[in-house]
BAVO-872687 format. One record per residue: residue number from 0; residue in one letter; x, y, z of N, C-alpha, C in turn. Coordinates in pm, whole numbers. Atoms other than C-alpha are relative to their C-alpha. Example, Ala and Ser with C-alpha at 12.3 -4.5 7.8 and 13.67 -1.06 7.14 Angstrom:
<atoms>
> num / residu / n_east / n_north / n_up / ca_east / ca_north / ca_up / c_east / c_north / c_up
> 0 / A / 89 / -119 / 0 / 1230 / -450 / 780 / 90 / 120 / 0
> 1 / S / -82 / -119 / -6 / 1367 / -106 / 714 / -77 / 109 / 73
</atoms>
This chain:
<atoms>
> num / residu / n_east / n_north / n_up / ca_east / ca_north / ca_up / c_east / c_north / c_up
> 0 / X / -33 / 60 / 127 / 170 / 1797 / 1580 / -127 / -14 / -82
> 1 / X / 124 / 17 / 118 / -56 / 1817 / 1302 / -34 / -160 / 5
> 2 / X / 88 / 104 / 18 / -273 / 1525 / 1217 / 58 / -60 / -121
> 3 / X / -8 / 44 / 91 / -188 / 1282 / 968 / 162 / 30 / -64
> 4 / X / -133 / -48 / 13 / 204 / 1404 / 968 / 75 / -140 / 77
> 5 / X / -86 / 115 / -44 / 500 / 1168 / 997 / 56 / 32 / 146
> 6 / X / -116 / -98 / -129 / 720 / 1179 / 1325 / 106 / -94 / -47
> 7 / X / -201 / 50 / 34 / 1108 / 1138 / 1333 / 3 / -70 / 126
> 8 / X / -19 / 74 / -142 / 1196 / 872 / 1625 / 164 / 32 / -53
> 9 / X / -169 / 35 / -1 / 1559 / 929 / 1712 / 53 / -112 / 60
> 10 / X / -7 / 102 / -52 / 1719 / 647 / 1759 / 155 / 17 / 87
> 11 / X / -148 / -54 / -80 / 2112 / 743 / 1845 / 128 / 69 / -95
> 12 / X / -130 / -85 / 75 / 2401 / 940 / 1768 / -70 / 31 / -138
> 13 / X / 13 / -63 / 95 / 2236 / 1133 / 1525 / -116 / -29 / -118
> 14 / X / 73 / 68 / 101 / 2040 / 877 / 1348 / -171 / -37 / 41
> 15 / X / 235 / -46 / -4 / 1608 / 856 / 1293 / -21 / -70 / -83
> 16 / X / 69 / 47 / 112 / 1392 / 736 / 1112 / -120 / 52 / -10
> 17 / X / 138 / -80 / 37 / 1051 / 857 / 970 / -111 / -97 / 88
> 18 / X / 95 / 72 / -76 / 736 / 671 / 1123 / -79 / 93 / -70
> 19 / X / 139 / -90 / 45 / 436 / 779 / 904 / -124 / -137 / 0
> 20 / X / 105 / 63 / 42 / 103 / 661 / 796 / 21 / -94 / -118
> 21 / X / -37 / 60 / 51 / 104 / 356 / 645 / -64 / -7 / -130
> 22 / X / 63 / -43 / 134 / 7 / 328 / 238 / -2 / -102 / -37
> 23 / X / -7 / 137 / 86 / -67 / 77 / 5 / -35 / 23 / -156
> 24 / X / -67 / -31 / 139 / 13 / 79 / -376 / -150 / 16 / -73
> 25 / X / 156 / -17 / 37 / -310 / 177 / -581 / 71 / -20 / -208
> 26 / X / -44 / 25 / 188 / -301 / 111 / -994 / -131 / -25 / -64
> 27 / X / 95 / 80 / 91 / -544 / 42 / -1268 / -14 / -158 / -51
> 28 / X / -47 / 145 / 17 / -602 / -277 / -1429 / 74 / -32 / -79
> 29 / X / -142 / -19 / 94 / -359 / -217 / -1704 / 115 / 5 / 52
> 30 / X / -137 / -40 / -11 / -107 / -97 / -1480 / 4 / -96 / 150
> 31 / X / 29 / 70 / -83 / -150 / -405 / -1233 / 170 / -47 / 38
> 32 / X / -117 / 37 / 33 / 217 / -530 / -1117 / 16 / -123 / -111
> 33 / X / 2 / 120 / 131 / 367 / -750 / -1391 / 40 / -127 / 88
> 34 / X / -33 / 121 / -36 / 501 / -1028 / -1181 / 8 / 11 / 143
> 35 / X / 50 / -29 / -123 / 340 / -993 / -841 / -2 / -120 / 87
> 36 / X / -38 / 89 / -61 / 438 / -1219 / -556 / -193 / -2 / 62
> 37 / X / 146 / 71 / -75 / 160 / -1452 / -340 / 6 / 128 / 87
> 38 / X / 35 / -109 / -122 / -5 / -1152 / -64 / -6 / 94 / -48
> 39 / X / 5 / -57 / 38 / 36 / -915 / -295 / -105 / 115 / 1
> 40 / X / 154 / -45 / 14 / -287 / -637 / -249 / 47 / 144 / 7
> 41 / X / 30 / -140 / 92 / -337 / -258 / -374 / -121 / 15 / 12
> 42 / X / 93 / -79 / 55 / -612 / -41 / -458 / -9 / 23 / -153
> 43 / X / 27 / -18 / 104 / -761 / -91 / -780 / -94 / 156 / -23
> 44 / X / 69 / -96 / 13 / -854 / 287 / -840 / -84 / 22 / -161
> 45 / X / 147 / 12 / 106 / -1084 / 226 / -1151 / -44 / -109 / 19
> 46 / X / 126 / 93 / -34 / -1299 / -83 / -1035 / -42 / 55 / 191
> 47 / X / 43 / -10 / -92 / -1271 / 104 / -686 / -30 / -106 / 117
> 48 / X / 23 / 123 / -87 / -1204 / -194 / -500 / 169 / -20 / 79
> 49 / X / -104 / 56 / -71 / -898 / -394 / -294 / -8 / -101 / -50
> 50 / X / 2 / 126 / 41 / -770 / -634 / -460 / 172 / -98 / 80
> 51 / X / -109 / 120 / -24 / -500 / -943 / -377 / -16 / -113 / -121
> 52 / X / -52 / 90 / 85 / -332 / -1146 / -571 / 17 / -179 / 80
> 53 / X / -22 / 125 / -99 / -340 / -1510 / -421 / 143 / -144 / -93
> 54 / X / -80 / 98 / 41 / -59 / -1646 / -669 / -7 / -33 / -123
> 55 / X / 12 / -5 / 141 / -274 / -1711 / -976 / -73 / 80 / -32
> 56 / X / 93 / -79 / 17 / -553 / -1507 / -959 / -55 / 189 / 61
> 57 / X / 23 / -152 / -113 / -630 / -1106 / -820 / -171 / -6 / 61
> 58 / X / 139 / -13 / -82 / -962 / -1093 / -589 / -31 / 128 / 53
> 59 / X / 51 / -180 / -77 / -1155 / -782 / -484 / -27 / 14 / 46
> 60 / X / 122 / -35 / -88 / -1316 / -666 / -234 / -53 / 176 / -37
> 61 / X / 100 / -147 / 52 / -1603 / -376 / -345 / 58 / 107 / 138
> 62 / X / -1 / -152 / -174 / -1519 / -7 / -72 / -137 / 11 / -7
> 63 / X / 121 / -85 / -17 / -1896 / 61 / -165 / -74 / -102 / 102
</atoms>
């Protein structure tokens, strides 16, 4: 199996499900969610960071 490819788990009579690599939502700061629950966290891909939302505020952490 290739690298970085989903697998199918069968579960029964016919039925599966996918099992991949897991992702997490990436956006600018314009296009930030509009009404984003507490835990909330993404990839800010123009400040290049991880951010979370803690409820009132979004926090970053720098990748560099």
């Amino acid at each position: 199996m290739p690298r970085n490819s989903p697998l199918m788990l069968e579960i029964a009579d016919g039925l599966s499900i996918m099992l991949g690599l897991p992702t997490i939502p990436s956006w600018k700061i314009q296009n930030r969610p509009k009404k984003p629950k507490m835990g909330t966290f993404g990839y800010n891909s123009q400040t290049q960071s991880l951010e979370y939302w803690d409820g009132k505020n979004w926090f970053a952490a720098s990748m560099s």
